[in-house]
C-alpha positions in Angstrom: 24.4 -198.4 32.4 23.8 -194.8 31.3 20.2 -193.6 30.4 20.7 -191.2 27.9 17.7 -192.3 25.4 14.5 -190.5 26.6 12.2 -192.2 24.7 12.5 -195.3 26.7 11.7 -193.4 30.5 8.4 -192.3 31.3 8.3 -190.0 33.9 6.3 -190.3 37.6 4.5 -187.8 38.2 2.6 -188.8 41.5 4.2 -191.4 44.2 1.8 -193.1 46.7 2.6 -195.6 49.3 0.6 -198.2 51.3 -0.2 -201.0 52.9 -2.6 -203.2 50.6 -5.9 -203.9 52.0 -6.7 -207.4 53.1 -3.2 -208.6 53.1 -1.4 -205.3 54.2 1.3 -205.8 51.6 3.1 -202.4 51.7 2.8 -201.5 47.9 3.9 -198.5 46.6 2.2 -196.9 43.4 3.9 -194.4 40.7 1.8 -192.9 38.5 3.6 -191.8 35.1 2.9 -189.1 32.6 1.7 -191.6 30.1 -1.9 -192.4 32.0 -0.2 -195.8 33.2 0.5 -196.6 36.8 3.7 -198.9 37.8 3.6 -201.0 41.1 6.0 -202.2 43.4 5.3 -204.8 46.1 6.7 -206.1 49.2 8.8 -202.6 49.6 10.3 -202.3 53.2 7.1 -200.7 55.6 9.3 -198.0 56.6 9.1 -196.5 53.3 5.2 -196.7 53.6 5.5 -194.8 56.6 8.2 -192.5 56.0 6.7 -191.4 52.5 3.4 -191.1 54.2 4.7 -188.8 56.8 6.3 -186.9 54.4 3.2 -186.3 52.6 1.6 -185.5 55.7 -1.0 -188.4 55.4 -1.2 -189.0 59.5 -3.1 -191.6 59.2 -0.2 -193.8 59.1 0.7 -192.8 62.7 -1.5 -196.0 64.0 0.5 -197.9 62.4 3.8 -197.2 65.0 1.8 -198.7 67.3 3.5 -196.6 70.0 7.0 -196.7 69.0 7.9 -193.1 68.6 11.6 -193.7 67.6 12.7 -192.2 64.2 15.0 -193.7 62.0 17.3 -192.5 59.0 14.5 -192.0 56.5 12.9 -189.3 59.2 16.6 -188.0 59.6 17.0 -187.7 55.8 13.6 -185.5 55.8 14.0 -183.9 58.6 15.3 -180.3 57.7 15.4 -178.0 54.4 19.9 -178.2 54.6 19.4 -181.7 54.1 17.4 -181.5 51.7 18.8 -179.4 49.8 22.3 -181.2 49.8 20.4 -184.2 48.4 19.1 -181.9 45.7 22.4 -180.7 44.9 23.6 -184.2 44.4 21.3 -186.3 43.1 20.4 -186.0 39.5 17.5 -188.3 38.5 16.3 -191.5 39.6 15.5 -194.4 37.0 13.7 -197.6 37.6 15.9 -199.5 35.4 16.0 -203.4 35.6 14.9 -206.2 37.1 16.7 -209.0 38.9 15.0 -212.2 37.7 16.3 -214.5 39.7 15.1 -212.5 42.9 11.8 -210.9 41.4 12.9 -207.4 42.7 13.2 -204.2 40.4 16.8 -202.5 40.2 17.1 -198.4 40.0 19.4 -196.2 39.3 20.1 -193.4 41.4 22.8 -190.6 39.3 24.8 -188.5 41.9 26.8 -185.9 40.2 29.9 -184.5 41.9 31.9 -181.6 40.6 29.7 -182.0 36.9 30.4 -186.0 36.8 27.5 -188.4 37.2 28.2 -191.3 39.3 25.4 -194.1 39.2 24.9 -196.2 41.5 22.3 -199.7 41.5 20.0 -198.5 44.8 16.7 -200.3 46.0 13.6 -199.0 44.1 11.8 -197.8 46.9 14.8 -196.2 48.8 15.8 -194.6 45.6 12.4 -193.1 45.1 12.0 -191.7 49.0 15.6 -190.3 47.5 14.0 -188.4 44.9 10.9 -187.0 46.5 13.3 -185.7 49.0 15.4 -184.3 47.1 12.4 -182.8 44.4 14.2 -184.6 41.9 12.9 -186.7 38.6 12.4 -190.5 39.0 11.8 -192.3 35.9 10.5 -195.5 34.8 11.8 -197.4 32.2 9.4 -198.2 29.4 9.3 -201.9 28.4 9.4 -202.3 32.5 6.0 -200.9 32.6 4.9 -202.8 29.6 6.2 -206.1 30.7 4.5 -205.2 34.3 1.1 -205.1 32.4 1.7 -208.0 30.1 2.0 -210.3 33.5 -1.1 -208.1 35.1 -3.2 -209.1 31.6 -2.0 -212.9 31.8 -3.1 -213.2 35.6 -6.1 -211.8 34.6 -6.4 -214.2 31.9 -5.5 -217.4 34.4 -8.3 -216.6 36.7 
C-alpha cells in the first residue's frame, strides 16, 4: 500500500513511552502536529525501556530489576555507524492500518535501496524505535487517529 496522499498522515512530532500508572500497561504516546495525541497499548516493555534509555530518562533503570543484559534494541542504538545505516535506509514510517480481528495497529516501515522503496508491514512500536533511531519521519494516518478518539468519546459516553 503506498502512501503518497499527504493529506491523510499527520506527522509525530514527540514520542513517549511508559508504563501506565496503576496497571503498568506499557503505553506508548505520539504526539502529532495537529494538537492530537495517538496511543498505543500493550506495546512489548522492551520498547518502554529501550526508547526511555534512548531518551536518556534513567528512571526506567529500576525497572531491569538487576538484569543488566542488553538486547537488539540497545544493539540497534548503540553507535552513530548504525545509526546512520538505518538513516540511509529507512525512509518514513506510517502508522497505517489496523488488524481488526487482533485489535493491533499495522505500520509501514519504507526502506529504499538503490532509489526504490520497499515497504514492509512492521509492528507499530518496533517501527517507531526504527524511526527515532534512524531521525526519520513517522506518520500517523488520519481517520486512524479520528477513529481512536471516536472509541475514546463512546467509552467516555458508557461510563
Amino acid at each position: 500500500m503506498s502512501q503518497d496522499n499527504s493529506e491523510e498522515l499527520i506527522k509525530v512530532e514527540k514520542v513517549e513511552a511508559f508504563f501506565y500508572p496503576i496497571h503498568g500497561i506499557p503505553t506508548m504516546v505520539l504526539y502529532l502536529e495537529d494538537g492530537r495525541e495517538f496511543k498505543m497499548f500493550q506495546i512489548p516493555p522492551e520498547i518502554v525501556i529501550a526508547l526511555n534509555r534512548l531518551q536518556e530518562k534513567r528512571d526506567y533503570e529500576e525497572l531491569l530489576r538487576g538484569d543488566k543484559r542488553e538486547n537488539i534494541y540497545d544493539v540497534l542504538a548503540f553507535s552513530s555507524e548504525i545509526k546512520d545505516q538505518l538513516s540511509k535506509i529507512i525512509n518514513r514510517v506510517i502508522i497505517n492500518d489496523v488488524n481488526e480481528e487482533y485489535g493491533v495497529y499495522i505500520a509501514t516501515v519504507e526502506f529504499k535501496f538503490d532509489g526504490v522503496i520497499i515497504e514492509k508491514q512492521l509492528i507499530p512500536s518496533h517501527a517507531v524505535f526504527l524511526a527515532i533511531v534512524s531521525n526519520r519521519p513517522i506518520y500517523v494516518k488520519k481517520n486512524l487517529v479520528d477513529e481512536q478518539e471516536k472509541q475514546e468519546r463512546k467509552s467516555g459516553e458508557d461510563v
